[in-house]
C-alpha positions in Angstrom: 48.9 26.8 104.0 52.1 25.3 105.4 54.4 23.4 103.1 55.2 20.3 105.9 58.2 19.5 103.2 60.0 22.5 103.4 63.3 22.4 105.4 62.5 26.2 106.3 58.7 25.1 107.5 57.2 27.7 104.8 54.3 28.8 105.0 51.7 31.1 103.7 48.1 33.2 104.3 46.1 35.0 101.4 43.9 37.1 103.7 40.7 38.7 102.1 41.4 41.2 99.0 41.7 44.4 99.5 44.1 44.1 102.5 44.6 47.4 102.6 42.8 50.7 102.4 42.7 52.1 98.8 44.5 48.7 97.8 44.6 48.2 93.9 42.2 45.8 92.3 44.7 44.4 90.3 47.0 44.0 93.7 47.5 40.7 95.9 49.0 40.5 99.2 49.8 37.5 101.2 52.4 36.9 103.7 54.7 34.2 103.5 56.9 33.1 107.1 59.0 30.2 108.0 59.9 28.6 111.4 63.2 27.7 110.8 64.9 30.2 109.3 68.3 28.5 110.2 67.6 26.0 108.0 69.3 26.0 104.2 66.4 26.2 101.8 65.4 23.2 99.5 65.5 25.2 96.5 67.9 28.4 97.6 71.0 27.1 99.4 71.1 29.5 101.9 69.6 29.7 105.2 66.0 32.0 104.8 67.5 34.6 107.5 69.7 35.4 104.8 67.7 35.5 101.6 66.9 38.1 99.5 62.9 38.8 98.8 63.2 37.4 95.5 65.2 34.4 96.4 62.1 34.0 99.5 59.4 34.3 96.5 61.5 31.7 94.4 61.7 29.2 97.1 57.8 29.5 98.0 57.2 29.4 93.8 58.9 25.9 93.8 56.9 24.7 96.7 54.0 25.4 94.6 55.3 23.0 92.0 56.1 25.5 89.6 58.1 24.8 86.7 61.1 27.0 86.3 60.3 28.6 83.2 57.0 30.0 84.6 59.3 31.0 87.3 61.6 32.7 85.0 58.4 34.4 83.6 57.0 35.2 86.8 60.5 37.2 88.1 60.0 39.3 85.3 57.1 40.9 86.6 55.9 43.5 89.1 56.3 41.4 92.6 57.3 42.8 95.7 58.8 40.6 98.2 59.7 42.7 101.6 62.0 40.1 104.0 61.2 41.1 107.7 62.9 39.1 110.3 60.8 38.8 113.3 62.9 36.7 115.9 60.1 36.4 118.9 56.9 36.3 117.1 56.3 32.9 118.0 57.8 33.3 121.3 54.6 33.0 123.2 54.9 29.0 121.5 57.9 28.6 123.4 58.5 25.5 125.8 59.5 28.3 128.7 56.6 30.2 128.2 54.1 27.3 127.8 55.3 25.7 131.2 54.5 28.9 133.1 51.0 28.7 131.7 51.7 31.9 128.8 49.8 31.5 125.9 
């Protein structure tokens, strides 16, 4: 699911559950990525390069529509939000590379 009205391009996949081997029932994982990650956020000021994993998860939260106390709430439980910057993963979707025929 892509959020077209984020400044940072936000998107987000839910994969089938379990993702992992000997994952917990009670355990989701999704990944979350942005294309611009330049860009200042629309929620947190701050371009998403920079951002914390809890400032990425509030950002995608408000995207959602949700209201900032079930944010609050939400913060206050068990999340884990691990940032990775991957600077050429959509470097095969370059204008160079798509020129020469990569894909």
């Amino acid at each position: 699911m892509t959020f077209k009205d984020s400044s940072w391009l936000m998107s987000s996949v839910v994969a089938a559950q379990p993702h992992f081997i000997n994952q917990p029932e009670d355990m989701t994982i999704f990944w979350g990525y942005g294309l611009y990650t330049e860009a200042i956020g629309d929620y947190v000021k701050k371009p998403m390069k920079d951002c914390t994993g809890q400032e990425l998860l509030n950002e995608y939260l408000h995207h959602l529509h949700i209201s900032e106390e079930r944010i609050a709430e939400l913060m206050k439980t068990v999340v884990n939000v691990i940032p990775c910057y991957m600077p050429y993963v959509d470097a095969s979707l370059s204008p160079a590379n798509t020129a020469t025929g990569l894909r």
